[in-house]
Backbone as a chain_set.jsonl record, in Angstrom:
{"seq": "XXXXXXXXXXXXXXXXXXXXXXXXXXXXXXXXXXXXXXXXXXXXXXXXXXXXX", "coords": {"N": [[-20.211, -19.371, 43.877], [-21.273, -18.224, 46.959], [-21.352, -20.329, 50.189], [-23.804, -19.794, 52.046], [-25.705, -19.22, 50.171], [-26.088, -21.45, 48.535], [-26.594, -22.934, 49.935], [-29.707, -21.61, 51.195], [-31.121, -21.922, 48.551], [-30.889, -24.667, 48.623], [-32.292, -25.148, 50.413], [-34.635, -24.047, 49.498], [-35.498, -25.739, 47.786], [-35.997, -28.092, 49.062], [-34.289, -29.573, 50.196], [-31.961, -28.899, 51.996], [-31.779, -30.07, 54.575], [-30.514, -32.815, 53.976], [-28.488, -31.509, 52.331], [-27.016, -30.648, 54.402], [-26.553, -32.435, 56.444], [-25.31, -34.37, 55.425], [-24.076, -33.73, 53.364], [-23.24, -32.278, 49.8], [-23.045, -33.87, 47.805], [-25.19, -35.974, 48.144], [-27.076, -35.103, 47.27], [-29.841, -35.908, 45.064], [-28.638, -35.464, 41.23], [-30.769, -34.541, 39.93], [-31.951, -32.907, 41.744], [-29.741, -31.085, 42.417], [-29.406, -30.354, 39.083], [-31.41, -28.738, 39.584], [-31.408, -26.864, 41.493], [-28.839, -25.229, 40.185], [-30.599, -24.382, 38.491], [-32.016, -22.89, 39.617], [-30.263, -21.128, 41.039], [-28.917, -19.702, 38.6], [-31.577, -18.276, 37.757], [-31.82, -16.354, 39.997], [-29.688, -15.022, 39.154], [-29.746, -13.92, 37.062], [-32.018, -12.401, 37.596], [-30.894, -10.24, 39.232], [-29.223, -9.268, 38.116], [-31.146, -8.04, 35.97], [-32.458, -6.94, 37.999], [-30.717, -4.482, 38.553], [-30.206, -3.484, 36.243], [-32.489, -1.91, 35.882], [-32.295, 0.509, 37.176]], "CA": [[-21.419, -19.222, 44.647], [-21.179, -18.935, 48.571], [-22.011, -21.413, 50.609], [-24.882, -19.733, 52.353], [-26.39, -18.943, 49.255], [-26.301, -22.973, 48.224], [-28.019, -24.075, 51.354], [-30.555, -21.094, 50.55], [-31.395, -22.68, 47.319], [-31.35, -26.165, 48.634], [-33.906, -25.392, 51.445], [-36.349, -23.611, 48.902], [-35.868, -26.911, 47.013], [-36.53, -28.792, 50.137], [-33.206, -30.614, 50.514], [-31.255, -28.049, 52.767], [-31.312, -30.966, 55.619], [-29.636, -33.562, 53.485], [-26.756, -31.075, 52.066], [-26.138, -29.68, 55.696], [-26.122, -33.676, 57.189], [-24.683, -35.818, 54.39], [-22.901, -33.308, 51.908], [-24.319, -32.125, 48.298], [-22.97, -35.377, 47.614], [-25.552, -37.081, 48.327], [-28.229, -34.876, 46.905], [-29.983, -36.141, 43.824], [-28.053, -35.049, 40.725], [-31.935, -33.977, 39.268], [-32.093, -31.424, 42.393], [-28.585, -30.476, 42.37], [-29.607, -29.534, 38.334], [-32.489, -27.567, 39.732], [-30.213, -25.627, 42.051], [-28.038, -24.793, 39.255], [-31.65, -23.968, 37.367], [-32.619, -21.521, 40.437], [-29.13, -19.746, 41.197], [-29.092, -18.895, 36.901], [-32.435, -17.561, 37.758], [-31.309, -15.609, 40.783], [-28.024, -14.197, 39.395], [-30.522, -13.068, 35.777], [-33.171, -11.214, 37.986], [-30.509, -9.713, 40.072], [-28.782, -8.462, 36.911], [-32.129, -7.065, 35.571], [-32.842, -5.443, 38.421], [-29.7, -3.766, 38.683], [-29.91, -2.57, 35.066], [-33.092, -0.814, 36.097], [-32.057, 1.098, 38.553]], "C": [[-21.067, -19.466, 46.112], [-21.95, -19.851, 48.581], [-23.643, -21.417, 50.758], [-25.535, -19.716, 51.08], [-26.562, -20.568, 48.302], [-26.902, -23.831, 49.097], [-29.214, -23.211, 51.163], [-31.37, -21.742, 49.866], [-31.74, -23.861, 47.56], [-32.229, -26.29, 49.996], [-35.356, -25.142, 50.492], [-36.463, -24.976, 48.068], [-36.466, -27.915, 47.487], [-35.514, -30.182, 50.713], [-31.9, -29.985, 51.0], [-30.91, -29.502, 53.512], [-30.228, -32.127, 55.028], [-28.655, -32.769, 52.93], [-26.674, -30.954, 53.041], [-25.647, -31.351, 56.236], [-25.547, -34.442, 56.627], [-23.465, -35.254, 53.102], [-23.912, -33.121, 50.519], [-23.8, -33.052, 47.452], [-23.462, -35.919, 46.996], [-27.048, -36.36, 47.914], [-28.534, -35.381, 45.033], [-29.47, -35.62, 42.471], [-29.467, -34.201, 40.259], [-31.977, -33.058, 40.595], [-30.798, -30.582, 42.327], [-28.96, -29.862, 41.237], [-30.576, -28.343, 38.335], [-32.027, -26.263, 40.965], [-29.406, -24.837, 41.477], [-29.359, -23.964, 38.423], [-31.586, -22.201, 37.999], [-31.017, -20.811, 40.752], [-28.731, -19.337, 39.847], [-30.413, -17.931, 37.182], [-32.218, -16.84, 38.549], [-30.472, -14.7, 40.098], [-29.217, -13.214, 37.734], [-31.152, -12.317, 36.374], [-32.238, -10.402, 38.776], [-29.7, -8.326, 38.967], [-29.994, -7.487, 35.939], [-32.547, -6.189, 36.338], [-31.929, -4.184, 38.639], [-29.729, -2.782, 36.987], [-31.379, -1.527, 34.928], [-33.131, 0.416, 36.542], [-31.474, 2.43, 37.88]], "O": [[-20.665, -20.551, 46.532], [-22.798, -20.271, 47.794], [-24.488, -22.158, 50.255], [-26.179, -20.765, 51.077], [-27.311, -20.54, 47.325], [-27.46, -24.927, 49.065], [-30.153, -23.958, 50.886], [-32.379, -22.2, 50.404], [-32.707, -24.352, 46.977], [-32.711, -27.317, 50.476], [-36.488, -25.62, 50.56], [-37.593, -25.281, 47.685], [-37.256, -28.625, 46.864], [-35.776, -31.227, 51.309], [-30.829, -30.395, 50.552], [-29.898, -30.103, 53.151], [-29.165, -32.295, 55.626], [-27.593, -33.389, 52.992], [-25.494, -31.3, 53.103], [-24.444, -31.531, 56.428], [-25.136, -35.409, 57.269], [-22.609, -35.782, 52.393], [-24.994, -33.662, 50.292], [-24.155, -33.006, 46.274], [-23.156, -36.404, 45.907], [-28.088, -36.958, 48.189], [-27.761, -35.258, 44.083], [-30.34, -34.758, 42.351], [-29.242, -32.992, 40.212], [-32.102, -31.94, 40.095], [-30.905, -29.365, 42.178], [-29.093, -28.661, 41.477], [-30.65, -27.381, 37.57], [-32.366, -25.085, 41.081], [-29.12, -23.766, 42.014], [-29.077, -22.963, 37.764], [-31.356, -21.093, 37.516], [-31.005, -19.606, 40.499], [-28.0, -18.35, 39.94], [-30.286, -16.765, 36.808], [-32.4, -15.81, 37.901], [-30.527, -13.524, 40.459], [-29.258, -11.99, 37.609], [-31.085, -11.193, 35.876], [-32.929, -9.484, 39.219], [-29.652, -7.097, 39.032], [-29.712, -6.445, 35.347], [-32.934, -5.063, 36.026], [-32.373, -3.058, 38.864], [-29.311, -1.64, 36.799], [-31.447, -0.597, 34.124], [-33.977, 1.267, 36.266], [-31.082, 3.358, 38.587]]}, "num_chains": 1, "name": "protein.A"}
C-alpha cells in the first residue's frame, strides 16, 4: 500500500495528524485495524468496479 494512500485512509478515520506527527506507531492498534478494514474495502470495490467495465 503507498504511503499516500495510508495517510488517505487515516485522515477519513480522523487520525491523519497523529500518523504524519508521531508515526503509525503511535496510532491506536483498534484504528490501525480499521485502516486495514477500509483499504480491504477500497482494493474490493475497486476490483468490482473494474470487473464491470
Amino acid at each position: 500500500m503507498s504511503d499516500s494512500l495510508k495517510f488517505e485512509l487515516a485522515d477519513e478515520l480522523g487520525v491523519g495528524e497523529i500518523a504524519r506527527r508521531e508515526g503509525f506507531g503511535e496510532v491506536t492498534s483498534r484504528n490501525c485495524g480499521n485502516l486495514v478494514r477500509k483499504a480491504i474495502e477500497r482494493a474490493e470495490k475497486t476490483v468490482s468496479d473494474e470487473t464491470r467495465q
